[in-house]
C-alpha positions as CSV (number, residue, x, y, z in Angstrom):
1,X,-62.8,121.9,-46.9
2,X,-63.9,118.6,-46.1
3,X,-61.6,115.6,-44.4
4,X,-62.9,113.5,-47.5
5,X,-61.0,116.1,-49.7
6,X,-57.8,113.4,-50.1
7,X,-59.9,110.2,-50.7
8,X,-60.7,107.6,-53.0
9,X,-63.8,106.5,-53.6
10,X,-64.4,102.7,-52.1
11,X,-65.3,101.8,-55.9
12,X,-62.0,101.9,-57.4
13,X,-60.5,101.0,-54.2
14,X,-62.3,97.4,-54.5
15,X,-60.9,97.0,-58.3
16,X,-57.7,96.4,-55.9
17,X,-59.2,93.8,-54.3
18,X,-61.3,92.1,-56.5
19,X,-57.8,91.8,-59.1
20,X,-55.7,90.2,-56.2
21,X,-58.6,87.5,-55.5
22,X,-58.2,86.6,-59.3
23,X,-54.6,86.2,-59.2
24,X,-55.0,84.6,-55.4
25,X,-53.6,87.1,-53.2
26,X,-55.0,88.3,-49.8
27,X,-54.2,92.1,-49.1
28,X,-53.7,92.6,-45.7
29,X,-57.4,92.4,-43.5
30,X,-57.4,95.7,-41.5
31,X,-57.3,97.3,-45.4
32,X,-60.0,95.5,-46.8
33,X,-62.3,95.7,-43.9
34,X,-62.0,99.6,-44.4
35,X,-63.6,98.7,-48.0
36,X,-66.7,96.8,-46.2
37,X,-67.5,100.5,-45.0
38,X,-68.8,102.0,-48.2
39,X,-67.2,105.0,-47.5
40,X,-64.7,107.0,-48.9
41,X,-61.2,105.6,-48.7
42,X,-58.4,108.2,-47.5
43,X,-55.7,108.5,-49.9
44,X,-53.4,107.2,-47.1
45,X,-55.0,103.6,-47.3
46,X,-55.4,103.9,-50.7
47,X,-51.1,103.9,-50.6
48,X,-50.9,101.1,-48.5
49,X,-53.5,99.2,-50.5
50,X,-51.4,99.6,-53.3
51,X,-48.1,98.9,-51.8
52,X,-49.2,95.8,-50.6
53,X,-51.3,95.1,-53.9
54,X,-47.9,95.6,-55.6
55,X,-45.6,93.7,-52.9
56,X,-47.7,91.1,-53.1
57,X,-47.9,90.6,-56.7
58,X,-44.9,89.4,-58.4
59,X,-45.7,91.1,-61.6
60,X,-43.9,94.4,-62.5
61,X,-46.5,95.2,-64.9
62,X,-49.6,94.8,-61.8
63,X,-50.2,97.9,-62.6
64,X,-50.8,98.0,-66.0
65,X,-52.9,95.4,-65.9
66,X,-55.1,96.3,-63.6
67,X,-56.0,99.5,-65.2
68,X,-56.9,97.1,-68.6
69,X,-59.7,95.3,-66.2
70,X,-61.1,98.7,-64.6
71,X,-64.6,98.4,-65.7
72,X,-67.3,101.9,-65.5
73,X,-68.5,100.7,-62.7
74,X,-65.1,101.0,-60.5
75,X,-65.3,105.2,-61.9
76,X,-68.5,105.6,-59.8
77,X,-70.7,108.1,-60.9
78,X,-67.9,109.8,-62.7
79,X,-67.3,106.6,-64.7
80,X,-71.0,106.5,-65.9
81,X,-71.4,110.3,-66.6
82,X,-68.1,110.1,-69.0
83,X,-70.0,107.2,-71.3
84,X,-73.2,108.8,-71.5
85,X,-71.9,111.9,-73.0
86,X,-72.2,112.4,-77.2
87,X,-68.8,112.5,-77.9
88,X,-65.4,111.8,-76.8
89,X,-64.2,115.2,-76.5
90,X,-67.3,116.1,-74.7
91,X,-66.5,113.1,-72.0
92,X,-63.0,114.1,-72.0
93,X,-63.6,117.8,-70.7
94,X,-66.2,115.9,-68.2
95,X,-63.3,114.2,-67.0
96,X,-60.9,116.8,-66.0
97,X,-63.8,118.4,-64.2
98,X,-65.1,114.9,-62.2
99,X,-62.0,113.0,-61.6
100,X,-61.8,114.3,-57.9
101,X,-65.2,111.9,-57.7
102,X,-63.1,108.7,-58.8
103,X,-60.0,110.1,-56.2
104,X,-57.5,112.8,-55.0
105,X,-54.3,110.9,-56.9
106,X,-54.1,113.7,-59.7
107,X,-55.4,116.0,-62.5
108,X,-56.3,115.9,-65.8
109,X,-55.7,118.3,-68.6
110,X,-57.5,118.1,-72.1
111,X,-54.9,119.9,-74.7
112,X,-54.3,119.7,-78.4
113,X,-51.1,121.2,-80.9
114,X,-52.3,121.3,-84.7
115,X,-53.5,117.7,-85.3
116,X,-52.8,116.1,-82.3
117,X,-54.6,116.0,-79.1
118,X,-54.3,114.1,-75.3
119,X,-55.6,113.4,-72.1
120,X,-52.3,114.3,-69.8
121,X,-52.3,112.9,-66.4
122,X,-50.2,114.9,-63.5
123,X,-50.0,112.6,-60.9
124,X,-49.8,114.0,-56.8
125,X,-49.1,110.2,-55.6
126,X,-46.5,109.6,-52.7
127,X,-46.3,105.6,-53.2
128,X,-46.2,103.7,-56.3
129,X,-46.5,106.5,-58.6
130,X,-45.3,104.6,-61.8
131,X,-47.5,101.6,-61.5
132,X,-50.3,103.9,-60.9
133,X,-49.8,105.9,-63.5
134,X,-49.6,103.0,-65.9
135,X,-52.9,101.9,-64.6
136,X,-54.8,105.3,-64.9
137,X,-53.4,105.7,-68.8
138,X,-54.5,101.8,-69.5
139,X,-58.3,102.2,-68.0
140,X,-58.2,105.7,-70.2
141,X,-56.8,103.7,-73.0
142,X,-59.7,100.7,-72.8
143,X,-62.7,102.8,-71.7
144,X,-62.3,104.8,-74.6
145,X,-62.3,102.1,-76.9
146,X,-65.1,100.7,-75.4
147,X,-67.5,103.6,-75.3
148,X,-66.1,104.5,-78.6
149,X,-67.4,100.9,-79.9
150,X,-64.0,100.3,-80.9
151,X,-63.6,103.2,-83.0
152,X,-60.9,105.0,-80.8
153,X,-57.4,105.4,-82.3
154,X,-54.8,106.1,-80.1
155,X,-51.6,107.9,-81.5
156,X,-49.2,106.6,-78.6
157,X,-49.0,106.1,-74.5
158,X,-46.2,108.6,-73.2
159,X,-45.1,107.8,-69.3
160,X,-42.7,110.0,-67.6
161,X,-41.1,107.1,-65.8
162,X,-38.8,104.4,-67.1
163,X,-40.0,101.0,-68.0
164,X,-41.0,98.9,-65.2
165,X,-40.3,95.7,-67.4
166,X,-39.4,94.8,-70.7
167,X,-40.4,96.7,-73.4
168,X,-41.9,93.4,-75.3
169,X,-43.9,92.8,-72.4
170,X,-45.9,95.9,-72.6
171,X,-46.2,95.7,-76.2
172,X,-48.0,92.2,-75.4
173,X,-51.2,94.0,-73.4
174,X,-51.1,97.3,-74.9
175,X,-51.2,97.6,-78.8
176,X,-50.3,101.2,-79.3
177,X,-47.4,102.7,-79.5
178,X,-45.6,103.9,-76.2
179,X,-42.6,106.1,-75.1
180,X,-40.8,106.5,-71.6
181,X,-38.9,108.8,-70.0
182,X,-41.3,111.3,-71.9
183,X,-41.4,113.9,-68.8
184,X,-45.4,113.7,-68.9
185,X,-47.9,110.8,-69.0
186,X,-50.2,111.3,-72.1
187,X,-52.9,109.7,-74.3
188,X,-52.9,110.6,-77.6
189,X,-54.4,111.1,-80.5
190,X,-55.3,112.7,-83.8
191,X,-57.9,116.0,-83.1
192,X,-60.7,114.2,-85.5
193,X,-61.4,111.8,-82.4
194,X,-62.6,114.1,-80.3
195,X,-65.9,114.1,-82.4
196,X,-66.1,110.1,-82.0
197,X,-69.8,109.3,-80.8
198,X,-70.0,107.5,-77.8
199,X,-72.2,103.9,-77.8
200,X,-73.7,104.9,-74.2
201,X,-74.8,108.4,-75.1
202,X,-77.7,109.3,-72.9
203,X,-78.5,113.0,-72.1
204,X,-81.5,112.3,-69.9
205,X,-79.8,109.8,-67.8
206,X,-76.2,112.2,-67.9
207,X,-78.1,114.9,-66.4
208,X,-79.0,112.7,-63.6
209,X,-75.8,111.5,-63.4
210,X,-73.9,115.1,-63.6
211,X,-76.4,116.3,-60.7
212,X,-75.3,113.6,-58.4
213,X,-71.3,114.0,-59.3
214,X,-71.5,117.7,-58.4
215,X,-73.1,116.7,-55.1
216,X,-70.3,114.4,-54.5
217,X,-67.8,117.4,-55.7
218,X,-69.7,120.0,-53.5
219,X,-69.3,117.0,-50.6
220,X,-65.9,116.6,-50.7
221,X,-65.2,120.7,-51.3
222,X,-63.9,120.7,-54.8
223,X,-65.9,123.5,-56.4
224,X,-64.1,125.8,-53.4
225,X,-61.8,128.3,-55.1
226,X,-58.8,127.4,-53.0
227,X,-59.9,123.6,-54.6
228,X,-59.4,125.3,-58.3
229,X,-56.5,127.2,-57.4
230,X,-54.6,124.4,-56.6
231,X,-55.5,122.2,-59.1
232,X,-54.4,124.7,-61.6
233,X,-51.3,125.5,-59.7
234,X,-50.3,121.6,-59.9
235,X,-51.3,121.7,-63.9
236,X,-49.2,124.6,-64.1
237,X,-47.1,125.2,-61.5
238,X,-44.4,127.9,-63.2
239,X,-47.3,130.3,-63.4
240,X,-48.0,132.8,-61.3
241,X,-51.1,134.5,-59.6
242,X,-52.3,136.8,-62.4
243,X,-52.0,133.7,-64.6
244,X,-53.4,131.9,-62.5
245,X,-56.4,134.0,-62.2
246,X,-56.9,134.1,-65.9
247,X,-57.1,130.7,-66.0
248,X,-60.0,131.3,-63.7
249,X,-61.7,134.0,-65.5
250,X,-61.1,136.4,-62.8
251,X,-59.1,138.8,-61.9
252,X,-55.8,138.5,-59.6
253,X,-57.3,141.3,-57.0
254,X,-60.7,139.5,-57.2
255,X,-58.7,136.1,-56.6
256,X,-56.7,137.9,-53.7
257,X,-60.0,138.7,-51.8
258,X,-61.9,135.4,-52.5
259,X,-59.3,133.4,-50.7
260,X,-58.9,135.7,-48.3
261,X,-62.6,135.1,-47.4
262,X,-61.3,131.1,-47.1
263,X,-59.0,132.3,-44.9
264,X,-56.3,132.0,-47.4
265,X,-53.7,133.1,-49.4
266,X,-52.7,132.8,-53.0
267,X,-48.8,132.4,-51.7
268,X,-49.3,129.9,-49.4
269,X,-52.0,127.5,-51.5
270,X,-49.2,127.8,-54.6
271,X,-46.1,127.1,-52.4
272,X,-48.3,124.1,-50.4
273,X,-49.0,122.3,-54.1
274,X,-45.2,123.4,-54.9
275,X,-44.3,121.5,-51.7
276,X,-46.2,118.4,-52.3
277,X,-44.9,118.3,-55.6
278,X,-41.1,118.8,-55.0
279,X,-41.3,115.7,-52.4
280,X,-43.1,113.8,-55.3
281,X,-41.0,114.6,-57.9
282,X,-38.0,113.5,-55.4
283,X,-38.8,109.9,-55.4
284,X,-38.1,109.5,-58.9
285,X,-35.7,110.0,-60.9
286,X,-35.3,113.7,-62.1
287,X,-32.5,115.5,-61.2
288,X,-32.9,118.7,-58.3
289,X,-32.3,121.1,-61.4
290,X,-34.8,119.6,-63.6
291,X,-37.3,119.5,-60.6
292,X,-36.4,123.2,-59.7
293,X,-37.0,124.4,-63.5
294,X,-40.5,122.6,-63.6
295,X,-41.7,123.8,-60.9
296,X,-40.7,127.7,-61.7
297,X,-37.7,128.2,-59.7
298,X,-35.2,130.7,-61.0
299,X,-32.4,128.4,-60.3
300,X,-31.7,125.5,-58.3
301,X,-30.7,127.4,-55.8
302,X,-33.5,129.0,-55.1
303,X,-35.6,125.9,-55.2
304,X,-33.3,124.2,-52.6
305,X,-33.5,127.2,-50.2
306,X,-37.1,127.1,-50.6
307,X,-37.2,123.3,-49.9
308,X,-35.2,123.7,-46.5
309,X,-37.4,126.0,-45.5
310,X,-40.6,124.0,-46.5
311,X,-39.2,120.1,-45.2
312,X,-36.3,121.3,-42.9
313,X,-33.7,119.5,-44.7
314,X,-31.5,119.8,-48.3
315,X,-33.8,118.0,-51.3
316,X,-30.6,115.6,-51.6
317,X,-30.9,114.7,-47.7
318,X,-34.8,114.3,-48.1
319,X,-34.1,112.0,-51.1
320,X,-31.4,109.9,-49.3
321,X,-34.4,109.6,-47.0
C-alpha cells in the first residue's frame, strides 16, 4: 500500500491556511511551506496544522467555522464529483466511496431507519478530534444546501463530543437543530431528501471526474482489499470476519485467501483498526467499559488485556498519558 495511504490532500489542507490569514494568524512556516509542494499532506502534518490552527485561534468554535467556509474546491476532485451527481442520495453513496481522495481522517456511512436517513461520520483522528469533527459535519451541512439550491432540510447535527462552547453560540452559525454527547456524529434527515436534484448535475463532466478520483484511489491503494477490510472493520468494529466478508460480497474463506495473497491476515488488519481506535476513543471522554463494548469486547476485561498487549501498558495508564 502506498506511503500516501494516511494523507490529506494539499487542497483542504490550504482551507487551514487560507482561514487563519482571514482572521490574521500565521501558522507555523515549516507547515505551510509543506503546502507550497502540491503534494499530498501526511496525516501527521495535517495534526500539527490543526493544533496550531486551533492554538492559535482563540475561538472554541474554529472549528465549526471553518467547515461553514469549505468551498468544492478544497474537496478536490472528490468535492466536484459529489455536486455533479443527479441527486443527493446519489452524491451521498459517492461520498463514502471518495472521501479517502479529500483525506485518511475517517469514514463515512450512508444509513436510513423508517423515515429518517444520515451521513455518519467515524472519525480515526489522534489530535483535535472534536473540532474536526464539527468542521467535517458543517462543510456536509452547507455543501448540501448549496448543491441542493437551498432545498436541503436537515433533521438535526448529532456530535459524539460535548460542547466546545456555549450552546447559544452554535445555534448563532448553525440553524438546525443539534444534540451532544450523542455517541455518533450524524447529519440528518428525512428519507424524501435523498431524491433532491442537485443544481451542478453533469453526467458527462462526473464521468471525467469519477475516472480521475479512482486514479487517485488506485494511487493512494484504497481499492486494495486489506483498504476495504479496514474501513468496514472501523464502521463496524463488533463484527467479525464472516460478517465482515458479507459486507464485501464474498465469502470469509475467499476473504481468508485474498489477504493472504497481501501478505495478510484478517486477525491482524481487525485488531490493527481495533488498536487505533481504542487509543482514539481514549482521549475523550468514554469510559474503558463503554470503549470495550463498542469495540466488541466480551468484557472490559478482556479489552484491557488486549490493550496491554497491543500499547504495553493498562488503557488507564495510556490515558493518564
Amino acid at each position: 500500500m502506498s506511503d500516501d495511504t494516511h494523507s490529506v490532500t494539499p487542497l483542504y489542507a490550504q482551507a487551514l491556511l487560507q482561514s487563519a490569514a482571514r482572521h490574521g494568524v500565521a501558522l507555523p512556516a515549516h507547515l505551510c511551506a509543506r503546502l507550497q509542494a502540491r503534494e499530498r499532506i501526511p496525516l501527521a502534518v495535517q495534526d500539527e496544522l490543526w493544533e496550531s490552527y486551533c492554538a492559535l485561534l482563540p475561538d472554541p468554535l474554529a472549528g465549526l467555522r471553518l467547515g461553514l467556509d469549505i468551498q468544492v474546491g478544497h474537496l478536490d476532485s472528490a468535492g466536484m464529483l459529489l455536486v455533479t451527481c443527479d441527486t443527493l442520495g446519489e452524491a451521498l453513496e459517492q461520498l463514502v466511496e471518495y472521501a479517502p481522495v479529500i483525506g485518511a481522517g475517517g469514514d463515512f456511512s450512508l444509513q436510513q431507519q423508517g423515515a429518517l436517513a444520515w451521513i455518519e461520520y467515524q472519525p480515526h483522528l489522534a489530535v483535535r478530534q472534536a473540532e474536526r469533527v464539527e468542521a467535517v459535519l458543517a462543510t456536509q451541512l452547507n455543501l448540501t444546501r448549496w448543491s441542493t439550491g437551498g432545498r436541503f432540510q436537515p433533521h438535526s447535527i448529532q456530535f459524539a463530543h460535548a460542547p466546545l462552547s456555549a450552546e447559544a453560540d452554535y445555534r448563532e452559525l448553525v440553524d438546525c437543530p443539534l444534540q451532544f454527547n450523542a455517541g455518533h456524529n450524524r447529519l440528518s434527515f428525512s428519507v424524501d431528501q435523498l431524491s433532491l436534484p442537485l443544481i451542478q448535475a453533469n453526467s458527462a463532466l462526473r464521468e471525467h471526474l469519477r475516472q480521475l478520483a479512482d486514479e487517485t484511489l488506485e494511487a493512494l491503494g484504497q481499492h486494495s482489499l486489506s483498504a476495504e477490510v479496514q474501513r468496514a472493520v472501523r464502521l463496524q468494529p463488533r463484527w467479525g470476519k464472516e460478517r465482515i466478508a458479507e459486507q464485501l460480497n464474498i465469502s470469509g474463506r475467499h476473504l481468508n485467501r485474498k489477504l493472504a495473497e497481501e501478505g495478510l491476515s484478517f486477525k491482524a488488519l481487525r485488531e490493527n483498526v481495533l488498536q487505533e481506535m481504542a487509543c482514539q476513543a481514549l482521549q475523550g471522554r468514554q469510559s474503558v467499559a463503554q470503549i470495550a463494548e463498542q469495540l466488541g469486547f466480551s468484557d472490559e476485561n478482556a479489552f484491557v488485556r488486549a490493550f496491554r498487549r497491543w500499547q504495553g501498558m493498562t488503557p488507564a495508564r495510556y490515558r493518564q498519558g
